[in-house]
C-alpha positions as CSV (number, residue, x, y, z in Angstrom):
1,X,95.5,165.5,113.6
2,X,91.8,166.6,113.9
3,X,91.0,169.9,115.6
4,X,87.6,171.0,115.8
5,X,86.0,174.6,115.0
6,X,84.9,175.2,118.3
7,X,88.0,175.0,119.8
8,X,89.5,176.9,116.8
9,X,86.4,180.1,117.4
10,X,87.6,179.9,121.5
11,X,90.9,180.7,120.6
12,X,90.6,183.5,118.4
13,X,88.0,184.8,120.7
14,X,91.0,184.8,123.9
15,X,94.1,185.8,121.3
16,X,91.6,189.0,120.4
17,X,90.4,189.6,124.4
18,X,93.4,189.0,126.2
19,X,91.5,187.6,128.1
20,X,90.0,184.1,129.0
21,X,86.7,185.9,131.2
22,X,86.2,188.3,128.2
23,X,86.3,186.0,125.3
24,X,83.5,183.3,127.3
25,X,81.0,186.4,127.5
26,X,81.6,187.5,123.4
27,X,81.1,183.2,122.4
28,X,78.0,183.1,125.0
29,X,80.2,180.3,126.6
30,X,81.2,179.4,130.3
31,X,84.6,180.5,131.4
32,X,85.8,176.5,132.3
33,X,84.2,175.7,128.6
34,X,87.0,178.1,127.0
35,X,89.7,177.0,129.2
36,X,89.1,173.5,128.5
37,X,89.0,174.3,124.5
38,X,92.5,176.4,125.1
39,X,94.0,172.9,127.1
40,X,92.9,170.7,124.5
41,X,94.1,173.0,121.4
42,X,97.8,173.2,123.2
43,X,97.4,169.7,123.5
44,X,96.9,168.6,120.1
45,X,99.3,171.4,118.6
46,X,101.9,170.2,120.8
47,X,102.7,173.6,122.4
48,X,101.5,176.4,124.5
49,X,99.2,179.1,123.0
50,X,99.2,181.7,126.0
51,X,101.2,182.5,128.5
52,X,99.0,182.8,131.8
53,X,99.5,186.4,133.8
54,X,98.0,187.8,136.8
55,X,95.7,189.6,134.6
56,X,94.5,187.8,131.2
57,X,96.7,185.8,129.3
58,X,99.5,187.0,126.6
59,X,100.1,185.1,123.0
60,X,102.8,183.3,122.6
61,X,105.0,183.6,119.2
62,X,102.9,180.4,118.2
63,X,99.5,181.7,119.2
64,X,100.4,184.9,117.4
65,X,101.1,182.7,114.5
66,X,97.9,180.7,114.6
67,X,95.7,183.5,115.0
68,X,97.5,185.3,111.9
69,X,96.7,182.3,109.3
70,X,93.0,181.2,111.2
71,X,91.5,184.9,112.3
72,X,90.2,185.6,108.0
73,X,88.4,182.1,107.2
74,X,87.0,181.9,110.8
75,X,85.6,185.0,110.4
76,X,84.4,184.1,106.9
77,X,82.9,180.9,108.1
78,X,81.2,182.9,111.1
79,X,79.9,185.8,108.7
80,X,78.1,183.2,106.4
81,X,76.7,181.3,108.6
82,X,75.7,184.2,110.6
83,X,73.8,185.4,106.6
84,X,72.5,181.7,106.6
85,X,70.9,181.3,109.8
86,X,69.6,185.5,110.8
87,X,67.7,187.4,108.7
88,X,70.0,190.3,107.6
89,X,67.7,193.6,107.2
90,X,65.7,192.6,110.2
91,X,68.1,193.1,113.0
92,X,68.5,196.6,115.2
93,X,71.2,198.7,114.0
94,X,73.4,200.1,116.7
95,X,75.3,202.9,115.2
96,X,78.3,205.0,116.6
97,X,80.5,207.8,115.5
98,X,80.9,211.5,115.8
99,X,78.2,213.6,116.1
100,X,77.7,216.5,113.2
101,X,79.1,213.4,110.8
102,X,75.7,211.3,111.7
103,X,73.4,213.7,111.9
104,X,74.5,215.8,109.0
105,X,76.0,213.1,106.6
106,X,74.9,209.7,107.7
107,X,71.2,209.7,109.2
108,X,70.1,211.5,105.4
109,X,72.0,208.6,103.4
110,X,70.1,205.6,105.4
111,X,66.8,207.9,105.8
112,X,65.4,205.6,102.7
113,X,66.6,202.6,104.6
114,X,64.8,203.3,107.9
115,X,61.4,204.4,105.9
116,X,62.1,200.8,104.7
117,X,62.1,198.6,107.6
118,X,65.4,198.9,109.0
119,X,65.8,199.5,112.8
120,X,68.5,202.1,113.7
121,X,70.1,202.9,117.6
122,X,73.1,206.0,117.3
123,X,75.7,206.9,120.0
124,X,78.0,209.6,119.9
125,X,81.6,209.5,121.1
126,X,84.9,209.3,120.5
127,X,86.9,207.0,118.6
128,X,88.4,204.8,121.0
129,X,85.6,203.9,122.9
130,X,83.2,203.6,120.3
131,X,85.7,200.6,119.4
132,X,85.4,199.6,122.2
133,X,82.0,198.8,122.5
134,X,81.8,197.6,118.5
135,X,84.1,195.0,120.3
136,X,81.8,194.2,123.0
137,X,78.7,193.6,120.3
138,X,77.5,197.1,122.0
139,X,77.7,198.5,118.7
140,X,77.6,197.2,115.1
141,X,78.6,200.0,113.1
142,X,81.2,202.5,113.7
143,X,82.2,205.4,111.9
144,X,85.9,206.6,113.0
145,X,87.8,209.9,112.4
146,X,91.1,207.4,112.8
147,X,92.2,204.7,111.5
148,X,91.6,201.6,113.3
149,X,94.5,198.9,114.1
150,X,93.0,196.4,116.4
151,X,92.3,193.0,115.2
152,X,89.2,191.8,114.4
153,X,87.7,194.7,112.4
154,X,86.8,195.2,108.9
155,X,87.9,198.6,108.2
156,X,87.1,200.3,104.8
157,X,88.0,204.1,104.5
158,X,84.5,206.1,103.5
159,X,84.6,209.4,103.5
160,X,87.6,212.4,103.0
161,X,86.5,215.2,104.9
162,X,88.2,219.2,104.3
163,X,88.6,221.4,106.5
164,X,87.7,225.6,106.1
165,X,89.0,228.0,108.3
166,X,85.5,230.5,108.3
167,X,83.9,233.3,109.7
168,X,81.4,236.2,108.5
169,X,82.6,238.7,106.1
170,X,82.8,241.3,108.6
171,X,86.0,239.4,109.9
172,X,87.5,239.2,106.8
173,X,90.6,241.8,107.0
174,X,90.7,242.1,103.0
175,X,91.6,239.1,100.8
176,X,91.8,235.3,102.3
177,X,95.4,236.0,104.3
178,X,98.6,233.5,104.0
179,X,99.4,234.4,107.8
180,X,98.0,233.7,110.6
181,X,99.1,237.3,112.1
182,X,96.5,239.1,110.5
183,X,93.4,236.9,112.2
184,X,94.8,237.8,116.0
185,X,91.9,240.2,116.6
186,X,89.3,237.2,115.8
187,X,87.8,235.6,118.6
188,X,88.7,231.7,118.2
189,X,85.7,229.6,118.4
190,X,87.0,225.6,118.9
191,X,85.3,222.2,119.3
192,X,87.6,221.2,122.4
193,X,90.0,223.6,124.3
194,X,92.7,222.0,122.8
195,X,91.6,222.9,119.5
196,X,92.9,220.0,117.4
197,X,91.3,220.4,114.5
198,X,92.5,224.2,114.4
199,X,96.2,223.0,115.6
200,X,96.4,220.8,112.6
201,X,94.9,223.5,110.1
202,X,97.7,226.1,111.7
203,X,100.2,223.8,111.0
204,X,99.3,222.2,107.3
205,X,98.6,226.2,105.9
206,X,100.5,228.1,108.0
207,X,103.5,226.1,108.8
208,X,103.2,227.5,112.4
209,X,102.2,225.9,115.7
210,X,99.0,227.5,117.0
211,X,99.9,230.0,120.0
212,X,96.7,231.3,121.5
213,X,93.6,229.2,123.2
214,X,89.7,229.5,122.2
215,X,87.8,232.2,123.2
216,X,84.5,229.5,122.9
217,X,84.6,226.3,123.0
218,X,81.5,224.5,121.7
219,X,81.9,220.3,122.1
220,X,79.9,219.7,118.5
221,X,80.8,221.1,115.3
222,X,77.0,221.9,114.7
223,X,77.1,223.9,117.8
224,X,80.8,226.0,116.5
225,X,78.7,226.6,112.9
226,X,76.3,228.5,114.7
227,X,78.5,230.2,116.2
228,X,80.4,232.0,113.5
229,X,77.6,232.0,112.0
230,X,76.4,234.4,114.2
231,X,79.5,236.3,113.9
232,X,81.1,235.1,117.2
233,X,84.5,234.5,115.5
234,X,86.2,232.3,113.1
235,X,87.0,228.4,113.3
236,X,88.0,225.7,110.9
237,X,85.3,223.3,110.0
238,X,84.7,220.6,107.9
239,X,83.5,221.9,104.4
240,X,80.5,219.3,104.5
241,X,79.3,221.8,107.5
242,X,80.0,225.0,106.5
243,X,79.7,224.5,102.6
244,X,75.9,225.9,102.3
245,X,76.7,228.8,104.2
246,X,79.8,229.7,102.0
247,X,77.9,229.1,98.7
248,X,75.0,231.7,100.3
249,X,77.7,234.4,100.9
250,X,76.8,233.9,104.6
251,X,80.3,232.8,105.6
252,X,83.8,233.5,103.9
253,X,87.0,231.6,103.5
254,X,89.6,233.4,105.7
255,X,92.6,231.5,104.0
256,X,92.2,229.9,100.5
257,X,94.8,227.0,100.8
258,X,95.5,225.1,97.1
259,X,95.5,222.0,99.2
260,X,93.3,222.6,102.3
261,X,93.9,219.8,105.2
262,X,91.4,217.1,104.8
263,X,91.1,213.7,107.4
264,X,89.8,210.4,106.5
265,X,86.9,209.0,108.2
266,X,86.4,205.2,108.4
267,X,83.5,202.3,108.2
268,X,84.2,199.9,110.7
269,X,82.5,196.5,111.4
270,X,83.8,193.1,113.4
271,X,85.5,191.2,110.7
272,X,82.6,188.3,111.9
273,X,79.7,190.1,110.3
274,X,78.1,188.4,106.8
275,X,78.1,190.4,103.9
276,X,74.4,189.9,104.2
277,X,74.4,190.8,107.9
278,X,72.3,193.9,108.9
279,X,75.8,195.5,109.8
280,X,77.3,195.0,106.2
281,X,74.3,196.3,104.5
282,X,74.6,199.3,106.4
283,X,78.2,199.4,105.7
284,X,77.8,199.0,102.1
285,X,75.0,201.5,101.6
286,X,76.8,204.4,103.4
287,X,80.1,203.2,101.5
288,X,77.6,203.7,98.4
289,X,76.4,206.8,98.9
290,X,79.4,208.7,100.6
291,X,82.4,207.4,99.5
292,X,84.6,209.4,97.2
């Protein structure tokens, strides 16, 4: 039996979309074109791939399977040739990820690339939908405070940040504290007013759950630094931030934990980018330079 690649490419492309509209726009194909490769695949397998719904279609325990032992060497086959036939360094970079994490981490490691020739586009945002759009060839790089789970991603962890709970010395009521009860007459200064990063500090140091809301909320971490640094309260921020200011005598650990809370960021390309793509050199070089 003789199935071609084509066929093969369409098929991962629909198992991945969920959908047979959404997978002709990512292979620059018509919509009939995919159906008819999806038809001619169940043909020459000898059973159905998809079950058809009123909204996309849904893998069956056989297109589940196929996609499992096809998805890698497609995407192999697709990243090499992609290296063969493009010119890696040449193409514009399209860049996404949190905010204070590019501009104070990232955009300094690839400065030398840039000066260099290579062509860089950043977005901000949010995990989920920067995914989203690294999914949709919106993006080619993303940089993720989670860990990613969907398919078709190459995800490499890249960077452990730690977290400081800080403010000015003024603040400090005596030596760093091992309970939350003697920071009550702090103003709180958070990067969302759910505070999540503080929640999860208050409950790795403290062992409590956190029981009062911001008094500021500032949506960038660059923006919450200033902040305390002007002696508006306290926060918890990631030591990469805050770390200058603490070595300067500027800011001052409220709490000294012996193993402060720390998150894994993530490097996340589509598993169809060449290792000599424009997205995998980036990749590599902030891997490189960051990585623990």
């Amino acid at each position: 039996m003789s199935v071609s690649l084509d066929l093969l490419r369409s098929f991962l492309a629909v198992h991945r979309a969920g959908s047979v509209t959404a997978a002709a726009e990512s292979l620059g194909l018509s919509q009939p074109t995919v159906t008819a490769h999806l038809k001619a695949l169940e043909a020459a397998l000898g059973r159905p791939l998809f079950e058809r719904q009123a909204r996309g279609v849904h893998p069956t325990a056989a297109g589940d399977e196929l996609a499992r032992r096809i998805a890698e060497p497609i995407d192999v086959l697709q990243g090499l040739v992609t290296d063969e036939l493009g010119e890696p360094a040449a193409a514009t970079v399209h860049l996404g990820g949190p905010s204070d994490f590019l501009c104070d981490q990232v955009l300094p490691v690839l400065a030398d690339r840039i000066a260099g020739g290579l062509q860089l586009r950043t977005r901000f945002g949010l995990p989920d939908d920067l995914l989203d759009a690294l999914l949709a060839h919106h993006l080619d790089v993303v940089i993720s405070s989670t860990r990613p789970r969907r398919p078709g991603l190459r995800v490499t962890p890249l960077y452990d940040e730690t977290f400081a709970l800080v403010a000015v010395p003024s603040w400090l009521p005596g030596a760093p504290v091992s309970s939350p009860e003697a920071l009550r007459r702090i103003p709180l200064v958070a990067y969302g007013e759910e505070a999540p990063i503080i929640r999860r500090y208050w409950r790795s140091v403290f062992g409590t759950r956190l029981s009062r809301t911001a008094d500021l909320v500032v949506p960038d971490l660059r923006g919450v630094l200033a902040a305390v640094r002007a002696g508006a309260g306290m926060s918890v921020l990631p030591t990469y931030l805050c770390e200058p200011a603490l070595r300067s005598g500027e800011l001052t650990l409220l709490a000294d934990p012996e193993l402060p809370p720390l998150n894994t960021l993530y490097a996340v390309i589509r598993a169809d980018a060449g290792p000599r793509s424009a997205a995998g050199v980036v990749r590599d070089e902030l891997i490189r330079r960051l990585s623990s």
